[in-house]
C-alpha positions as CSV (number, residue, x, y, z in Angstrom):
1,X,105.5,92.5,120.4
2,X,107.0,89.8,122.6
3,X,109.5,90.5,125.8
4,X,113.0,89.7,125.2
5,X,114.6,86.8,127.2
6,X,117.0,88.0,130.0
7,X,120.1,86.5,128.0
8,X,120.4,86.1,124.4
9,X,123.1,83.3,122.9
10,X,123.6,83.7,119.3
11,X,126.4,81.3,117.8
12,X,127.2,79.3,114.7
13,X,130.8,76.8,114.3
14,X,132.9,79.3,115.3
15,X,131.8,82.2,116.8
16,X,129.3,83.2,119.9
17,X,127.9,86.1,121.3
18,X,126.0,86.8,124.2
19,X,123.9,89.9,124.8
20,X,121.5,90.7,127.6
21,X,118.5,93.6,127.2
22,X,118.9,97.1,128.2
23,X,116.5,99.3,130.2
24,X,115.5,101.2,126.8
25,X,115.3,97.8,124.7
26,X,118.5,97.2,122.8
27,X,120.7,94.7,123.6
28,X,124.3,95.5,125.1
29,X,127.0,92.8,124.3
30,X,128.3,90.6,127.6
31,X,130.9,88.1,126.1
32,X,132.4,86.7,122.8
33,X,134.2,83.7,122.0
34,X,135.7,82.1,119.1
35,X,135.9,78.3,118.6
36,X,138.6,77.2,116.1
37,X,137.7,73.6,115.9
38,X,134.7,75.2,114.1
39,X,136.2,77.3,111.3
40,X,140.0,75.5,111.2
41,X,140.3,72.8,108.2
42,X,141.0,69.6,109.8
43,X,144.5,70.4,108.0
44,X,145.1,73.2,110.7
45,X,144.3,71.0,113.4
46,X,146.0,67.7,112.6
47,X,149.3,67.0,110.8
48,X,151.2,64.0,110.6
49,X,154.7,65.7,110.1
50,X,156.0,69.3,109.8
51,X,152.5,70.6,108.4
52,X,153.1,68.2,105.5
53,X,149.8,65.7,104.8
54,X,150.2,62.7,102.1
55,X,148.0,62.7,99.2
56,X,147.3,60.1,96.2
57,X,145.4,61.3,94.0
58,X,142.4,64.0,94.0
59,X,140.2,64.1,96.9
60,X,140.5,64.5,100.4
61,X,144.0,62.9,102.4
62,X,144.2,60.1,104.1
63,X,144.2,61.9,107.5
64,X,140.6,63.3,107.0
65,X,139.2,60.0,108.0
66,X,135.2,60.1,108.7
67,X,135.6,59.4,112.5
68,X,137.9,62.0,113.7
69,X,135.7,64.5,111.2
70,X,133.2,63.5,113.8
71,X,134.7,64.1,116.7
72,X,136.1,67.1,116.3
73,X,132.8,68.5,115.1
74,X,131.3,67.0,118.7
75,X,134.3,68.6,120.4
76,X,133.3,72.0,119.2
77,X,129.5,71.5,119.9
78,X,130.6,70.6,123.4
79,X,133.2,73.7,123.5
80,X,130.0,75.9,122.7
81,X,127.7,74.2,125.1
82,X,130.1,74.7,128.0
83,X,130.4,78.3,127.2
84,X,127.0,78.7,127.0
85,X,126.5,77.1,130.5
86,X,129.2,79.3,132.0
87,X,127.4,82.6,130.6
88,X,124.0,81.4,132.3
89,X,125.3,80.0,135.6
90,X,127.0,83.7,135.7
91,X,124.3,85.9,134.4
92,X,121.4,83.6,136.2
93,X,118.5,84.4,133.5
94,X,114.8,83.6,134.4
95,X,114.9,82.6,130.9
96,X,117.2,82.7,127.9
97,X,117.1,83.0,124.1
98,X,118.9,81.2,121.9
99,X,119.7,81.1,118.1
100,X,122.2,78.9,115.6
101,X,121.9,77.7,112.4
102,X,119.7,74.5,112.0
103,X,122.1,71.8,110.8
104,X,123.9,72.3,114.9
105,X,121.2,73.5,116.8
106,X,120.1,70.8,118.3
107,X,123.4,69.0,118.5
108,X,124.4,72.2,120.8
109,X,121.4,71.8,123.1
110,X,121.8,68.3,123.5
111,X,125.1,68.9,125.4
112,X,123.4,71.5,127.5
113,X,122.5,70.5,131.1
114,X,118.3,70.3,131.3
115,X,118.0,72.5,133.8
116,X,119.3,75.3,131.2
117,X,117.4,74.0,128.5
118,X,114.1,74.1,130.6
119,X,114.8,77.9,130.9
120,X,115.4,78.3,127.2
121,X,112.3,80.5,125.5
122,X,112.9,81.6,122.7
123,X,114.6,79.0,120.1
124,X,115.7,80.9,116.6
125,X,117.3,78.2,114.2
126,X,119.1,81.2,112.3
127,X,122.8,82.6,112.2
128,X,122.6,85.9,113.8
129,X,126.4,86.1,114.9
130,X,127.3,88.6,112.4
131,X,124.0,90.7,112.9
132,X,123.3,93.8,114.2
133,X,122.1,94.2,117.9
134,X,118.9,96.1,116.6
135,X,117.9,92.9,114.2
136,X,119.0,90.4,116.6
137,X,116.3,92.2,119.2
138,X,114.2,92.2,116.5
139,X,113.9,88.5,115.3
140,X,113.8,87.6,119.0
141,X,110.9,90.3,119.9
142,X,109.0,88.4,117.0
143,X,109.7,84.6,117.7
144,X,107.3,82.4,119.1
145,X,107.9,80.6,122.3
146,X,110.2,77.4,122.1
147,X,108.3,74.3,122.4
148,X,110.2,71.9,125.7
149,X,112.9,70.2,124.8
């Protein structure tokens, strides 16, 4: 059975949460946060007049255009990453643990200064915001060290 990293970040779109081991081996939540760019339908986010969108025909509208899909989907990666810097330049881990689904994992480390990535350890490409603190321990007693980024 493997240590746990000092910090653990687990986060998908829209939620994160960060835990840090106990004494006795379970983990004890430090700090949530919610991202709405990440759950909110781009309707929710953008309108073009009173909450009223035009659309011809079936499909998507005319405001969902491919680009600004795009960069709100950076500006939430980005919104995560920040947070996740602010938790470890206040907890200062020796190292840290981290896991998020696949499709965004890497586009979340890639906004992440290298000198937090080099501490990162353990890297779980999994959802494990809605788990329990006893199988988030669990998964991140079992992972393998994370190859360097």
């Amino acid at each position: 059975m493997n240590k746990l990293p000092s910090l653990i970040i687990v986060t998908n779109r829209g939620h994160l949460v960060a835990y840090r081991p106990t004494e006795t081996g379970s983990l004890q939540r430090i700090d949530t946060a919610a991202f709405s760019e990440g759950t909110d339908k781009i309707s929710e986010i953008v309108t073009d007049q009173a909450g009223a969108f035009p659309m011809t025909g079936p499909g998507t509208g005319s405001y969902e255009s491919l680009p600004l899909v795009e960069e709100l989907e950076v500006r939430c990666f980005r919104r995560i990453a920040e947070k996740i810097a602010d938790i470890i330049k206040r907890e200062k881990p020796s190292y840290w643990g981290f896991a998020t689904p696949s499709e965004i994992n890497r586009a979340i480390l890639d906004h992440l200064a290298p000198q937090y990535r080099e501490k990162l350890s353990r890297n779980l490409k999994l959802d494990l915001t809605n788990a329990t603190h006893e199988d988030v321990a669990a998964r991140f007693e079992k992972a393998v060290p994370a190859p360097a980024l």
